[in-house]
ChimeraX commands (.cxc) that place a marker at each C-alpha (Angstrom):
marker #1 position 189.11,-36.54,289.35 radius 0.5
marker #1 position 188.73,-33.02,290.39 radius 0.5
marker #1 position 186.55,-31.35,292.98 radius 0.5
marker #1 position 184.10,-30.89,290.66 radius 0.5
marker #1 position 184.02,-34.46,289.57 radius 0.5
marker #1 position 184.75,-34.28,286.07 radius 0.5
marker #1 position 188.22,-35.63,284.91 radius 0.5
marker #1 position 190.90,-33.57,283.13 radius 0.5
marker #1 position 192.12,-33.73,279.00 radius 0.5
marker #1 position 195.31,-33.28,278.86 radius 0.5
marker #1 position 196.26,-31.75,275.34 radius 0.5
marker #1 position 199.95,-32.06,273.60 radius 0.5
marker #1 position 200.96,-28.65,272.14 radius 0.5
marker #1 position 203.10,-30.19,270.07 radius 0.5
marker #1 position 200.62,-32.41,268.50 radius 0.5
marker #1 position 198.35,-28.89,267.50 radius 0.5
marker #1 position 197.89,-26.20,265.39 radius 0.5
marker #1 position 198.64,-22.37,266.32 radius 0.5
marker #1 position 195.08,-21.72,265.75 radius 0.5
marker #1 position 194.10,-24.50,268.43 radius 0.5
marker #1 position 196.97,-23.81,270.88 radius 0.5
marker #1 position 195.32,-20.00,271.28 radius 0.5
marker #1 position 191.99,-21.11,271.67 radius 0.5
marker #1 position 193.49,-23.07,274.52 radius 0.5
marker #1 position 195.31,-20.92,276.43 radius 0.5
marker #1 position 193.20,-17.80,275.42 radius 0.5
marker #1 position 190.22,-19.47,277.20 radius 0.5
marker #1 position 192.01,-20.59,280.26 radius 0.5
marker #1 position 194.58,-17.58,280.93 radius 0.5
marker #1 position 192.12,-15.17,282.04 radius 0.5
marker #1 position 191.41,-12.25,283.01 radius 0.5
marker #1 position 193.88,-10.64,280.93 radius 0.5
marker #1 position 194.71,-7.04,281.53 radius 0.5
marker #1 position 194.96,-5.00,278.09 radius 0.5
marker #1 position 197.82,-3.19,277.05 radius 0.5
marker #1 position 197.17,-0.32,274.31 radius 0.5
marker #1 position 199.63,0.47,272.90 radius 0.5
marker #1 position 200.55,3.83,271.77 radius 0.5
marker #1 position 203.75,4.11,269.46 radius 0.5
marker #1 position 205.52,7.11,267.03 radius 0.5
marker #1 position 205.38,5.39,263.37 radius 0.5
marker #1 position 208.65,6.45,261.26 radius 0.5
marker #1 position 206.56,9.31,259.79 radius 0.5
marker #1 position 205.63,10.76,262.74 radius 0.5
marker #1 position 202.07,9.71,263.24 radius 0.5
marker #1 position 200.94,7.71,266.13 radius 0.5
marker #1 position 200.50,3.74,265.96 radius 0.5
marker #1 position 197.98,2.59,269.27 radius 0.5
marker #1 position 196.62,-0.92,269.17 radius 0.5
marker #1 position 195.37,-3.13,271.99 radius 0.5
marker #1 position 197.33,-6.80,273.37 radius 0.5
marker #1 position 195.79,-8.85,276.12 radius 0.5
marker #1 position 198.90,-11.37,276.27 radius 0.5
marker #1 position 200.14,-8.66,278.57 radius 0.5
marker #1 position 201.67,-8.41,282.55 radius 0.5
marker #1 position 203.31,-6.78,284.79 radius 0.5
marker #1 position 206.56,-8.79,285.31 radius 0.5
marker #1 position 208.15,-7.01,288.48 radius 0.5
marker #1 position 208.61,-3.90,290.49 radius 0.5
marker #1 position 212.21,-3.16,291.33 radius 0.5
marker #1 position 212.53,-2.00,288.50 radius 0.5
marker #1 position 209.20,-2.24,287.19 radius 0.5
marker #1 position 209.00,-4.73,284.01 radius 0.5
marker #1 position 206.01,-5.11,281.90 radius 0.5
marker #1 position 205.93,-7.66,278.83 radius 0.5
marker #1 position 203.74,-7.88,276.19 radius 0.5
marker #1 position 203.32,-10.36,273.03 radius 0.5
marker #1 position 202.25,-8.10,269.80 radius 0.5
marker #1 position 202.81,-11.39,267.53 radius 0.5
marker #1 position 203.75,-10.86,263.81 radius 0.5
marker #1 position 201.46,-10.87,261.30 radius 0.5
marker #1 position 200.61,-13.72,258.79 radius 0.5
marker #1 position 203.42,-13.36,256.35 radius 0.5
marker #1 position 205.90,-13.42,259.16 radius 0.5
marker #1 position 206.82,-9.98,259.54 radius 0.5
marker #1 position 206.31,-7.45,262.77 radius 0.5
marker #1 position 203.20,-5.66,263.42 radius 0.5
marker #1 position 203.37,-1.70,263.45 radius 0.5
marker #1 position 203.94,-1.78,267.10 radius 0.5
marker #1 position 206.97,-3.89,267.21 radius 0.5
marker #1 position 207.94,-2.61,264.29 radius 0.5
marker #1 position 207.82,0.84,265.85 radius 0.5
marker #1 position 209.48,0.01,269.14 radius 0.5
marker #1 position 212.17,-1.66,266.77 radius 0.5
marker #1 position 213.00,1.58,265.25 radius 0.5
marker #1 position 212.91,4.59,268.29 radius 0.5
marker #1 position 212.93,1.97,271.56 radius 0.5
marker #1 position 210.12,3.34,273.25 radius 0.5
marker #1 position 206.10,3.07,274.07 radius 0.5
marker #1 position 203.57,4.12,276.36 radius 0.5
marker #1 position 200.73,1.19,277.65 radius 0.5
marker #1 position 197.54,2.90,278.01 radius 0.5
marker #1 position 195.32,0.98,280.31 radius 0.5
marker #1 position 191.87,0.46,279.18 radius 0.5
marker #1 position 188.87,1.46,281.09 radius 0.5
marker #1 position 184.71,0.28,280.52 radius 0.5
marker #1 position 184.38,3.69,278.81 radius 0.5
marker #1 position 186.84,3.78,276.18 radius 0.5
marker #1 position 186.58,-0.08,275.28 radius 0.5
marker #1 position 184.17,0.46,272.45 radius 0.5
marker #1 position 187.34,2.87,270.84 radius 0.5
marker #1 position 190.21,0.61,271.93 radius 0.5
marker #1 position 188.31,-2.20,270.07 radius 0.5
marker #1 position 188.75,0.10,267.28 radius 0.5
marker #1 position 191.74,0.37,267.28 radius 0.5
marker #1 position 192.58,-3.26,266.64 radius 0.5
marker #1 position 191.79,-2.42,263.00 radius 0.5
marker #1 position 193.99,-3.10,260.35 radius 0.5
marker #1 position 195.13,0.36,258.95 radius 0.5
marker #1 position 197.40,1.11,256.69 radius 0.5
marker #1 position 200.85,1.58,258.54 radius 0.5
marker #1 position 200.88,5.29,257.63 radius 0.5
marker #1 position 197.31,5.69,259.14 radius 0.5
marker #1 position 197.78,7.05,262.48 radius 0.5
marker #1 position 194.35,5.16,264.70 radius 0.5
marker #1 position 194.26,8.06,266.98 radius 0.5
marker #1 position 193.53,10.91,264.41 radius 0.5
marker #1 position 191.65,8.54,262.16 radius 0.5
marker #1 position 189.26,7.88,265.53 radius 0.5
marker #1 position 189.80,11.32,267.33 radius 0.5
marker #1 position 191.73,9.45,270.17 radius 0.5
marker #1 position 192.62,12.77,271.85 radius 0.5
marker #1 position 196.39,11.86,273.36 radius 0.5
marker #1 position 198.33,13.98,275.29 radius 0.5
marker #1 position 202.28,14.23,275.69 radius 0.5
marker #1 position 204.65,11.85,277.73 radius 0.5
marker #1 position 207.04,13.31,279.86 radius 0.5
marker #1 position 210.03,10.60,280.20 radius 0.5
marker #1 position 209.07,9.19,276.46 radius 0.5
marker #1 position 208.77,11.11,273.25 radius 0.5
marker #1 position 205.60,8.85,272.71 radius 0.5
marker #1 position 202.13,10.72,273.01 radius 0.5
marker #1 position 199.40,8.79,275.90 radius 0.5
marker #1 position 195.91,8.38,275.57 radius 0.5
marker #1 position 194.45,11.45,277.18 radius 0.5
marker #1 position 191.87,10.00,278.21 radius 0.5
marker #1 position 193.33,6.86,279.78 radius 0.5
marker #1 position 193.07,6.50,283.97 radius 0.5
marker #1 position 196.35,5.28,283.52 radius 0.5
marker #1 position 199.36,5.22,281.45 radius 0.5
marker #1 position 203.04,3.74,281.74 radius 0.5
marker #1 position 205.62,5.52,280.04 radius 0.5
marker #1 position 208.16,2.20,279.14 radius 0.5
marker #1 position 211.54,1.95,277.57 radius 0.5
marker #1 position 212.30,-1.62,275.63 radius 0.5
marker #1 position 215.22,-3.43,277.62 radius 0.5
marker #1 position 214.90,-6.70,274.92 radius 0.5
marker #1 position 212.76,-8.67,272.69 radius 0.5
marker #1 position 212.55,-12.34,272.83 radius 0.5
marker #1 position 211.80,-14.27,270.27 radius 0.5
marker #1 position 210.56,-17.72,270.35 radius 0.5
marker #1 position 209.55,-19.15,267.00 radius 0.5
marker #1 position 207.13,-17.05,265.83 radius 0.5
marker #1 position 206.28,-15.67,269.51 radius 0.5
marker #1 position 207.65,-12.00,269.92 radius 0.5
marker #1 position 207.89,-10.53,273.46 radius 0.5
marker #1 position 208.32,-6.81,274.08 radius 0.5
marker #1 position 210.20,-5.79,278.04 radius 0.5
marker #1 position 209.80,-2.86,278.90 radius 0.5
marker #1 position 211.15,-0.99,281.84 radius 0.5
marker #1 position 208.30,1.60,283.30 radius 0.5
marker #1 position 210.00,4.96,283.56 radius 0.5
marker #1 position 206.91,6.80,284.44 radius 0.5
marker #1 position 203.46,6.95,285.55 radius 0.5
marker #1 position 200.10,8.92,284.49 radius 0.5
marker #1 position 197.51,8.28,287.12 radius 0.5
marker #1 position 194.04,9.99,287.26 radius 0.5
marker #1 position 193.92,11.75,290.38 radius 0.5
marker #1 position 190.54,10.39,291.57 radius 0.5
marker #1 position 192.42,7.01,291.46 radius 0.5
marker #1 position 195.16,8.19,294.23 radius 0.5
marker #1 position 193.79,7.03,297.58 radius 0.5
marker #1 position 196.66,8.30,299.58 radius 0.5
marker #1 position 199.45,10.57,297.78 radius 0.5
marker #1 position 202.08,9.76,300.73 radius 0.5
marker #1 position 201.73,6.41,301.00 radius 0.5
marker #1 position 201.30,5.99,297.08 radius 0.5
marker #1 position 198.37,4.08,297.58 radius 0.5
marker #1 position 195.66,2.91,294.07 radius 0.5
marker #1 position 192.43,3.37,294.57 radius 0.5
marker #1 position 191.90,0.28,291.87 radius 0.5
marker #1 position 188.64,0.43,291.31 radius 0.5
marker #1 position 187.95,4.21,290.30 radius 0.5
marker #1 position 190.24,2.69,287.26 radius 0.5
marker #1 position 187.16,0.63,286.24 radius 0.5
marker #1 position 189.43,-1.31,283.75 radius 0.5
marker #1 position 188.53,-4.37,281.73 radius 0.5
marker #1 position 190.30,-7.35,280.67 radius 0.5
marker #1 position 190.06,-9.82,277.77 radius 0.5
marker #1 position 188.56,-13.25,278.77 radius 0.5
marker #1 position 188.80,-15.87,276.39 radius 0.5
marker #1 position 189.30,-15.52,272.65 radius 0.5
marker #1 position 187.67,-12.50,270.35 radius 0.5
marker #1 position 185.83,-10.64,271.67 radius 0.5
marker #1 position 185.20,-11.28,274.79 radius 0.5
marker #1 position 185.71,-9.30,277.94 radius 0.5
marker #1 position 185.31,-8.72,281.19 radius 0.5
marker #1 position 184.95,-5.79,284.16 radius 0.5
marker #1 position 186.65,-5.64,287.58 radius 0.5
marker #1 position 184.39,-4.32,289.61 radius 0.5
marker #1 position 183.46,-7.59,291.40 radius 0.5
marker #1 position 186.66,-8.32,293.43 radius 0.5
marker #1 position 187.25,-10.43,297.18 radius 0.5
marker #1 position 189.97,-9.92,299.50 radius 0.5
marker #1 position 192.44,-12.88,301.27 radius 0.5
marker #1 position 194.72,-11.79,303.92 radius 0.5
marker #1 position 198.29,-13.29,303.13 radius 0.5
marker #1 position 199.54,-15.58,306.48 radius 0.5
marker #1 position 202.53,-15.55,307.54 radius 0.5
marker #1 position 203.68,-19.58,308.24 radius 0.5
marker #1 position 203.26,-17.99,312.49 radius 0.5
marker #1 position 199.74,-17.85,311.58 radius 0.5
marker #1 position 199.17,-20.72,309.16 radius 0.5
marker #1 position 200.04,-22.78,311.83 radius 0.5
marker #1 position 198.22,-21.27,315.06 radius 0.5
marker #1 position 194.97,-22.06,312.30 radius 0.5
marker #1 position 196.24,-25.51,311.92 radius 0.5
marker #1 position 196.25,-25.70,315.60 radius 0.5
marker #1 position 192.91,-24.90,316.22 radius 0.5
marker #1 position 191.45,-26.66,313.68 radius 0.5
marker #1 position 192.90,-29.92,315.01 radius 0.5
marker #1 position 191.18,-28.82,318.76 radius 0.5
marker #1 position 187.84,-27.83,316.58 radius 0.5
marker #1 position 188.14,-31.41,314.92 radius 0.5
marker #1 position 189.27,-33.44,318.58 radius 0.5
marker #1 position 186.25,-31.35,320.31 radius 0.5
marker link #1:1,2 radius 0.2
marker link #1:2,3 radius 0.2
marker link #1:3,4 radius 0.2
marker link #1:4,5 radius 0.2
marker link #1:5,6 radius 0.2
marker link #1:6,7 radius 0.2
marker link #1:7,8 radius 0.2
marker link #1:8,9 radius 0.2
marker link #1:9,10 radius 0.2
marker link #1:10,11 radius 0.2
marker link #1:11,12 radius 0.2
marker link #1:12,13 radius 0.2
marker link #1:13,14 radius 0.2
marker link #1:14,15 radius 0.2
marker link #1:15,16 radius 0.2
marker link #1:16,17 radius 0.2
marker link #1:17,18 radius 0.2
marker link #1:18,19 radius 0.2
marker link #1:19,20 radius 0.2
marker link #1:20,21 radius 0.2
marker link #1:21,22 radius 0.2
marker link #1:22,23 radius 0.2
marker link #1:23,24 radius 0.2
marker link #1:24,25 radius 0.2
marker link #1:25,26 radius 0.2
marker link #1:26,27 radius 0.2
marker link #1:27,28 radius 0.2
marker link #1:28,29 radius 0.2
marker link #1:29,30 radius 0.2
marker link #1:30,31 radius 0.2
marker link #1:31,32 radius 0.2
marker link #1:32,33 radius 0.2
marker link #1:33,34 radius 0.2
marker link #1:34,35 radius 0.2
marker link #1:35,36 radius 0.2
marker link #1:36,37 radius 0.2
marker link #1:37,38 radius 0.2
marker link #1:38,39 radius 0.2
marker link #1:39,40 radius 0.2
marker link #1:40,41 radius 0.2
marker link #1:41,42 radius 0.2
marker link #1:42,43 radius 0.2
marker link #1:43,44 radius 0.2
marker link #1:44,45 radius 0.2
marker link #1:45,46 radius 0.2
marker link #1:46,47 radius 0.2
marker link #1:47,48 radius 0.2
marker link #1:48,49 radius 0.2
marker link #1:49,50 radius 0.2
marker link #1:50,51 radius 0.2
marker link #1:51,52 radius 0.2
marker link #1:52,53 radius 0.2
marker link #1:53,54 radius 0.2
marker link #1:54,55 radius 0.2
marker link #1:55,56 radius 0.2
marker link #1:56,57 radius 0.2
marker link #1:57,58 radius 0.2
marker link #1:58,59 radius 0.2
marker link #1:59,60 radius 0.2
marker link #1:60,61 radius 0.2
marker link #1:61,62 radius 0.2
marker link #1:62,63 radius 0.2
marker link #1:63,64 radius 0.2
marker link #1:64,65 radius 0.2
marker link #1:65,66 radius 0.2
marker link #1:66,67 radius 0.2
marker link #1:67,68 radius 0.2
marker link #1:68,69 radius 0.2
marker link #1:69,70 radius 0.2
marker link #1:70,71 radius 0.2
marker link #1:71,72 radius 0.2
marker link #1:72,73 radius 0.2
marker link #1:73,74 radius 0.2
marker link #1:74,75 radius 0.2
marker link #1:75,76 radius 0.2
marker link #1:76,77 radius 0.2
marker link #1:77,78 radius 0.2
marker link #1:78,79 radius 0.2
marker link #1:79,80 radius 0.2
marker link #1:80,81 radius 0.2
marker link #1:81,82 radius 0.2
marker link #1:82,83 radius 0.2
marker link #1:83,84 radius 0.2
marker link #1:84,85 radius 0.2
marker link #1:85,86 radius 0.2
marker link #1:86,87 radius 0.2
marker link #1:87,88 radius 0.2
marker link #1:88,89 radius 0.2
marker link #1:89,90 radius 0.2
marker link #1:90,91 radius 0.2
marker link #1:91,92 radius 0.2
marker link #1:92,93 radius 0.2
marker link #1:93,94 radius 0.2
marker link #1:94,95 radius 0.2
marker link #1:95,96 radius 0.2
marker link #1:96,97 radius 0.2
marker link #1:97,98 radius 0.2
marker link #1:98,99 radius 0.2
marker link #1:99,100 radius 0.2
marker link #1:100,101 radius 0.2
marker link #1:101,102 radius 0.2
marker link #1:102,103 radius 0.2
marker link #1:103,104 radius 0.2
marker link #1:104,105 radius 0.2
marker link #1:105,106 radius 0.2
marker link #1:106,107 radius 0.2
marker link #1:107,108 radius 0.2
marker link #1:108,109 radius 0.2
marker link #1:109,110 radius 0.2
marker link #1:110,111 radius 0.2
marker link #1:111,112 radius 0.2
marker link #1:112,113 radius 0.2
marker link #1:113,114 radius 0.2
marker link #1:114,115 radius 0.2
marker link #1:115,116 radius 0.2
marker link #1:116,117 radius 0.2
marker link #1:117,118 radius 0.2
marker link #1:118,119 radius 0.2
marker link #1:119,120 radius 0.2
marker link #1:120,121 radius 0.2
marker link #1:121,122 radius 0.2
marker link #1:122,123 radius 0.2
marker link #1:123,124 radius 0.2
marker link #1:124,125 radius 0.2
marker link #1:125,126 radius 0.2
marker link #1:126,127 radius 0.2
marker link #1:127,128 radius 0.2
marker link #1:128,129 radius 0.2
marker link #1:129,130 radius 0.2
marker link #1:130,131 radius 0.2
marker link #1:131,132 radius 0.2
marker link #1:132,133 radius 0.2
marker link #1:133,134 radius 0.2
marker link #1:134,135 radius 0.2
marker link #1:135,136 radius 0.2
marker link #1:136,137 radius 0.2
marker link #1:137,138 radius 0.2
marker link #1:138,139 radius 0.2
marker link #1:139,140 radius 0.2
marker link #1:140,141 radius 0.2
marker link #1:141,142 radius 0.2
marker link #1:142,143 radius 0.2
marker link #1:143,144 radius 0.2
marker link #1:144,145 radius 0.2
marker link #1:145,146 radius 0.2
marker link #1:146,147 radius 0.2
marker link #1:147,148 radius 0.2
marker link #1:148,149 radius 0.2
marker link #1:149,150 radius 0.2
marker link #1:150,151 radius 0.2
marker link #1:151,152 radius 0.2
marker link #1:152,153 radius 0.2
marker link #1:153,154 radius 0.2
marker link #1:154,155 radius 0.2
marker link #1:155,156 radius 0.2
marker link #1:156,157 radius 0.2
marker link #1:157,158 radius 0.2
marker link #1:158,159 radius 0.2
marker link #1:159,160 radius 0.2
marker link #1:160,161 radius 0.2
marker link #1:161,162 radius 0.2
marker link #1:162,163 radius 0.2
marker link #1:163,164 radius 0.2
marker link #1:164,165 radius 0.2
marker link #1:165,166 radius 0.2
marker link #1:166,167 radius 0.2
marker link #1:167,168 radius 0.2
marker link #1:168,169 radius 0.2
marker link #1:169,170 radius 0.2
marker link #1:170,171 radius 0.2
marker link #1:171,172 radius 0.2
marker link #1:172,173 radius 0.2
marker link #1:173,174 radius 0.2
marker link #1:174,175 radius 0.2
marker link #1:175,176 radius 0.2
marker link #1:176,177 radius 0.2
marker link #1:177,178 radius 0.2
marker link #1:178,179 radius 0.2
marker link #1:179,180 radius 0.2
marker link #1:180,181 radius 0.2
marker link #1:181,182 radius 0.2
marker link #1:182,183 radius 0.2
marker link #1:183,184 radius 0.2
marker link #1:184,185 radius 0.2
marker link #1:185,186 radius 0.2
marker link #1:186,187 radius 0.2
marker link #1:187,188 radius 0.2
marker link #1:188,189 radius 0.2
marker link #1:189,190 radius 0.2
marker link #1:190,191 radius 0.2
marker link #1:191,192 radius 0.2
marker link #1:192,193 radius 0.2
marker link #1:193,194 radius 0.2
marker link #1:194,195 radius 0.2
marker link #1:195,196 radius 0.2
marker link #1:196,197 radius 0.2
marker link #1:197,198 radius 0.2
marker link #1:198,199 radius 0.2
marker link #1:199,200 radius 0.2
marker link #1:200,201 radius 0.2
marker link #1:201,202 radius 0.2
marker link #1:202,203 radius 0.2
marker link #1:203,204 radius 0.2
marker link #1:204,205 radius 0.2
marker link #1:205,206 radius 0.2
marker link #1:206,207 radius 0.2
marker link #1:207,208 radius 0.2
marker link #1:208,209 radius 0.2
marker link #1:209,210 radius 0.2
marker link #1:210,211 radius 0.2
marker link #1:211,212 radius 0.2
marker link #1:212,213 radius 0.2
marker link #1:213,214 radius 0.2
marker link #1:214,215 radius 0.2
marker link #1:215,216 radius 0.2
marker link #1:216,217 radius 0.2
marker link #1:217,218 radius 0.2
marker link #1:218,219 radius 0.2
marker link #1:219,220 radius 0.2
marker link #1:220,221 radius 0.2
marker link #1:221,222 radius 0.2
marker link #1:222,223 radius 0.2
marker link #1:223,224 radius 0.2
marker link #1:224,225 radius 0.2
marker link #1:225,226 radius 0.2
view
């Protein structure tokens, strides 16, 4: 039983469908920070599309992965597809005010349909990567593909960061390099479609060393004797 009282289900993955399997973890991975994507299509135009199974996978150097899937038939999306071809992409991350356009984005266009100029994304240039960022994004990684893993039909995109684009409202202390995270006011995807969620209600836990873990141990056992 768990603290709440209720017991757990314990589902076999390999006993399911796709479809289920995402409904699973989709509802229980979450928040899930959105990368969109922006991309140089083989004609030039600009690909951006939005991916939630997304994370920052280290800092030394920095790593992000994302999953852009494949589509029905089995064959890459225009963002893999893309990185495929020139090796490189930008993650724009996504803040309250421009979720209404990233959502459009997620449309199905025609590969030759650049979203930006169809939805007057306004992007501006990159500075390590020959790929164009959302201008109007708080903040932008400028990434390089180091591999893509594929497992069955699961395609995952690494990416070294090479650069950052940070709005400067969001810089809290320029010598110390120090986020103020909140003037982001991102959003992440909770759940399946459609569903999201802001990250402006946050709590803090101080990280104990095991010196301190155990002096709290200690007087919890004199708290508990007394």
């Amino acid at each position: 039983m768990t603290a709440s009282g209720a017991p757990h289900l314990h589902f076999d993955f390999s006993a399911l469908a796709p479809a289920e399997v995402y409904k699973l973890v989709a509802g229980v991975v979450v928040p899930r920070p959105i990368a969109w994507v922006s991309t140089l299509g083989g004609g030039g135009h600009v690909n951006l599309a939005p991916y939630s199974f997304f994370g920052l996978m280290g800092s030394d150097p920095a790593v992000v992965a994302f999953g852009p899937g494949d589509r029905a038939d089995g064959t890459p999306k225009d963002t893999a597809l893309n990185i495929g071809r020139g090796g490189e992409f930008t993650v724009n991350l996504v803040s309250e005010g421009l979720a209404h356009v990233m959502n459009a984005t997620a449309t199905d266009f025609p590969y030759e349909q650049g979203e930006p100029e169809t939805l007057g994304v306004a992007l501006a240039p990159g500075v390590r990567v020959r790929v164009p960022r959302v201008a109007q994004s708080p903040a932008s990684l400028e990434c390089r593909e180091v591999q893509t893993v594929l497992i069955g039909r699961t395609r995952v995109i690494l990416g070294e960061v090479l650069g950052l684009h940070l709005r400067a409202d969001a810089v809290q202390n320029l010598e110390r390099h120090h986020v103020e995270t909140a003037a982001l006011d991102l959003v992440g995807r909770m759940g399946g479609r459609g569903t999201y969620t802001r990250t402006r209600d946050t709590f803090s836990l101080d990280r104990l060393t095991y010196a301190a873990w155990r002096e709290r141990q200690k007087e919890a056992e004199v708290q508990a004797d007394d």
